[in-house]
N, C-alpha and C positions, 0 to 999 in steps of 0.2 A: 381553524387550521385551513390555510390554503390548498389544493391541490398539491397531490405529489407529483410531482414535475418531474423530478428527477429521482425518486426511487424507483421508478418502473422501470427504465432505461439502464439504470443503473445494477439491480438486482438479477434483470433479462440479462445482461453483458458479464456478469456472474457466472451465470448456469450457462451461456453459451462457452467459457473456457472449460466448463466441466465437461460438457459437453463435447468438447475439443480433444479433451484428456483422454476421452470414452472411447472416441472416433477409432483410433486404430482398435481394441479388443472386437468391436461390430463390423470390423472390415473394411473401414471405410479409410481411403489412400489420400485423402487432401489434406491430411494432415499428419505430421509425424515429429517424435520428440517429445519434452515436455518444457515449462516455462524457465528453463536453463537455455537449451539448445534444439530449434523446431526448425521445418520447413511445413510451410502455411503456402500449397497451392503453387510449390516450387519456389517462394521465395524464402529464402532462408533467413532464420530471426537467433540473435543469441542474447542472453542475460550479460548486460554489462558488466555486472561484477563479478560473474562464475567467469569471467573471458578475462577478468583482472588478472582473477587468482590462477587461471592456469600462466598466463605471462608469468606471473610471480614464481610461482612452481619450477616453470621449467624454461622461462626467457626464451620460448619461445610465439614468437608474433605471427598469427597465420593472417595475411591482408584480408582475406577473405571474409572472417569471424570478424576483424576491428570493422569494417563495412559492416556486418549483418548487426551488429552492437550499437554503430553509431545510428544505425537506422530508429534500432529502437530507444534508444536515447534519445533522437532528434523528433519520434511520435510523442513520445510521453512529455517531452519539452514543451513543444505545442499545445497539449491536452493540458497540462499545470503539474508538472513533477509527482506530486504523490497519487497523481491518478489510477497508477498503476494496484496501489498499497489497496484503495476503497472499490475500485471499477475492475483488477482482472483477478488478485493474489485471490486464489480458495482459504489461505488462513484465515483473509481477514472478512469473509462470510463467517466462519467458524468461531471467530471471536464475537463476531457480533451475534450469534448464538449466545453465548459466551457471557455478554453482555446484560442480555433478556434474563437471563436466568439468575444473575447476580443481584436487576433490581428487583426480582420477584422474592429472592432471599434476604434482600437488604443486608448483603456481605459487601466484601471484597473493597472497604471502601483505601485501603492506603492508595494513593500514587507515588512514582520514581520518574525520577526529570528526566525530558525528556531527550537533553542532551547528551545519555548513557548510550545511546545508540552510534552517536560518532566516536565514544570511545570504542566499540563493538567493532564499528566498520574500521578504526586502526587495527585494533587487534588483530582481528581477522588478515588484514592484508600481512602483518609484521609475520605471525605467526605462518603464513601461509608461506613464504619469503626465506622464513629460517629453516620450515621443514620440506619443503618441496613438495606438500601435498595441499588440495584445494579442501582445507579441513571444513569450512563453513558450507560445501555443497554435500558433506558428508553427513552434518549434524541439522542441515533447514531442517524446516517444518513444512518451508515452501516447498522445497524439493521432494520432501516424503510424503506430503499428500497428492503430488504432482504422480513422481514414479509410483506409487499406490493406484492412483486411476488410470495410469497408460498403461500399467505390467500386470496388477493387480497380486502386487503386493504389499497385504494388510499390517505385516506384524510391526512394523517400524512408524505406524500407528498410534501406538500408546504414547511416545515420546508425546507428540503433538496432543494426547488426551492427557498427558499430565501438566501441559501447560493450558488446556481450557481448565482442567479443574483450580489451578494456580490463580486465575484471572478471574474465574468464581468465587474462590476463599477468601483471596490474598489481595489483589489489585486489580484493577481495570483497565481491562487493555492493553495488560505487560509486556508482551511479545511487540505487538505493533506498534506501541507507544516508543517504547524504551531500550529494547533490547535489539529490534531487527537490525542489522547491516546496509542489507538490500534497503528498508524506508528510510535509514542515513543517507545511503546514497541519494535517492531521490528525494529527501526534501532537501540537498543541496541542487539539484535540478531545479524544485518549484521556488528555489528563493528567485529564478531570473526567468522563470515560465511568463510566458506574455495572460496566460488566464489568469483570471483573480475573482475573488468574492469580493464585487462592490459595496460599498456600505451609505445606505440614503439616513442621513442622522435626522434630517429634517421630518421624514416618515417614522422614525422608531419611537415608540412610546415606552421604551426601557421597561419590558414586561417580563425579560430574560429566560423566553421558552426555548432562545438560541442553543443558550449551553448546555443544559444537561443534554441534547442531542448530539451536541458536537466530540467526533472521538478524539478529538486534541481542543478542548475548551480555552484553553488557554492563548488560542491565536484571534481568538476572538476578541480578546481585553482591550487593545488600543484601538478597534473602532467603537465599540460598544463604550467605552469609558471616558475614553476620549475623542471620539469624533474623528477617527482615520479614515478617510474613505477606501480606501482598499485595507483588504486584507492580506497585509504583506507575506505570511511569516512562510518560507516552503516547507509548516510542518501542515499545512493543510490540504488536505488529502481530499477536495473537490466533489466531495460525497455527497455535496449539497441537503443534505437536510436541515440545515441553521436553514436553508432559503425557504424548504418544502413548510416547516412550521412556523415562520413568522407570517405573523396574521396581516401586515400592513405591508407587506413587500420590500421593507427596507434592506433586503441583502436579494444581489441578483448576481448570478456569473457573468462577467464579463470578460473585454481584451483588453489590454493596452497597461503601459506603466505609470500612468497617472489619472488621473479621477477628472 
């Protein structure tokens, strides 16, 4: 197993949003909000799609918010669309808890495709549309482990432990795979993200220690099977650990849309 490259970086950038989360209960003024709607050092950052649903809610457009939205829209573009889901969301540390503990029980083996998520994120918006409330920022997981650590309020908590035990028993990776909104949104982002997982077929000795690490294995197929060199699909969430354990280096992050 090569160097991990990129879970150090990756896991440190974890705990620094928890961290963030923290910031205001210790006093500290550089940061304020949570990963919905924040000001980071007076620049003001919004969740693109909790700024959808209040448009939807209530038609009304604050210029201000579409700027602080498209901001962060046009960060996480550059980084590769679901970099948000693997590098900032605390769910999806929690899941990948979540994870550890399923293969240690050798549970939870079904999967649900993963394309249930863009029906989530219709849903969500139609719903949000017909009833004038931003329903999906009332029921996240994102949001409740967020307002949890900026407020410190615990009880709205269990929702989010009844979906780690779900993902324990039942499937892997349910929430983040299949059901979030928010990681719809953004692997429509990483399908035109300029990063990609390159793929060297000429280096890979088809040993397949790629996939069981990868939280979406399946976007792996058409370079591993067939010799794609990039890794097109934006349900990949640039977590890089397909990179950190292939032994021969044939998968590297890279730029650009062609190989």
């Amino acid at each position: 197993m090569s160097f991990r490259r990129w879970w150090i970086p990756r896991r440190l950038t974890q705990l620094a949003v928890i961290f963030l989360m923290l910031a205001p209960l210790a006093g500290l003024g550089f940061f304020r909000g949570n990963l919905a709607s924040a000001e980071l050092l007076g620049l003001v950052l919004a969740d693109p799609l909790a700024l959808l649903q209040v448009v939807l809610a209530t038609g009304i457009v604050v210029p201000a918010f579409v700027g602080a939205a498209l901001l962060v829209v046009l960060f996480y573009w550059l980084l590769g669309g679901r970099t948000f889901c693997s590098w900032t969301c605390p769910v999806y540390l929690l899941t990948e808890l979540a994870d550890r503990l399923r293969q240690w029980l050798a549970s939870g083996g079904r999967t649900f495709p993963l394309a249930a998520k863009y029906g989530a994120l219709a849903v969500t918006a139609l719903l949000t549309a017909a009833t004038g409330l931003p329903l999906f920022e009332t029921v996240s997981p994102i949001g409740m482990v967020t307002r949890a650590l900026a407020f410190g309020g615990w009880a709205a908590l269990s929702f989010l432990a009844g979906i780690l035990v779900v993902e324990v028993v039942v499937s892997r990776r349910l929430w983040c795979r299949s059901l979030c909104p928010l990681g719809g949104f953004y692997s429509l982002v990483g399908k035109v993200s300029p990063v990609k997982v390159r793929f060297v077929a000429a280096s890979c000795t088809r040993c397949g220690d790629c996939f069981p690490v990868c939280p979406v294995e399946e976007v792996l197929e058409p370079s591993i099977r067939r010799n794609d060199p990039l890794v097109r699909s934006g349900e990949c969430t640039r977590c890089g650990r397909c990179i950190d354990v292939c032994p021969v280096s044939a998968l590297k992050m890279g730029i650009g849309y062609h190989a």
